[in-house]
N, C-alpha and C positions, 0 to 999 in steps of 0.2 A: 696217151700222147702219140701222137704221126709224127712221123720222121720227114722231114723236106729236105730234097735237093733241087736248087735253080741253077743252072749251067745259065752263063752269061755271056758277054763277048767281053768281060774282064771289072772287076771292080780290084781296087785297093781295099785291105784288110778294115780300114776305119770307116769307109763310105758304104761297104755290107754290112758293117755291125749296124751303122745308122738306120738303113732303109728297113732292118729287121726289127729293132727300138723304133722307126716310126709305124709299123705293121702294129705292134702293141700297141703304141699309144691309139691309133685311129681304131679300130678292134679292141674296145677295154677290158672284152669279154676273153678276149687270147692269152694265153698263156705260151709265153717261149723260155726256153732252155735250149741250153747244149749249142752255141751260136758258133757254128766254123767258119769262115771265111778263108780260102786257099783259090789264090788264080783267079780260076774262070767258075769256081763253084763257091756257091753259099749254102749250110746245111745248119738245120735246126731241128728241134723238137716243138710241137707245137698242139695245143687244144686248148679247150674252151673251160673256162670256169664253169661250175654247177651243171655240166652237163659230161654225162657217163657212157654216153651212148656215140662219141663224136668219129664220125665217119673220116676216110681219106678225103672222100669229096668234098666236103664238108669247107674242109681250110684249105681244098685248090679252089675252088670258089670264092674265096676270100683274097688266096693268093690273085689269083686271074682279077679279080675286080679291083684290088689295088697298083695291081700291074697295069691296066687299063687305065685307070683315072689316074695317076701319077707320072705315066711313063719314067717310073725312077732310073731304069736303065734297061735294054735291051737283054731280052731272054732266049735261048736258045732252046729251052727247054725246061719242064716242072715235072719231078716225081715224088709222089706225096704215097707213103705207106703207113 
């Protein structure tokens, strides 16, 4: 699992748990745990079913392409380890 942090320009605790449950849902293949939602940050754990090799790039890519096509909410920032 990669660890995510998204620095925001502010979500409330129930509107980051959502966008992190809609990441799973549209990605069936992701795996999240560990969902934090505080302030300006949202952090999770995050990888891929059946696959053992899963990069950081990997689910910022995912992150970035859902952040694209959703504009869920403005980001100031993604660090995925």
């Amino acid at each position: 699992m990669c660890k995510e942090a998204i620095e925001t320009n502010g979500l409330n605790q129930d509107e980051g748990k959502a966008r992190v449950d809609e990441l799973a849902n549209i990605y069936a293949d992701m795996e999240i745990q560990n969902v934090s939602v505080s302030g300006n940050k949202i952090s999770f754990d995050a990888g891929f079913s059946g696959m053992d090799d899963t990069q950081p790039d990997d689910i910022k890519m995912r992150l970035d392409e859902y952040l694209t096509m959703n504009e869920a909410f403005q980001t100031k920032s993604i660090n995925v380890s």
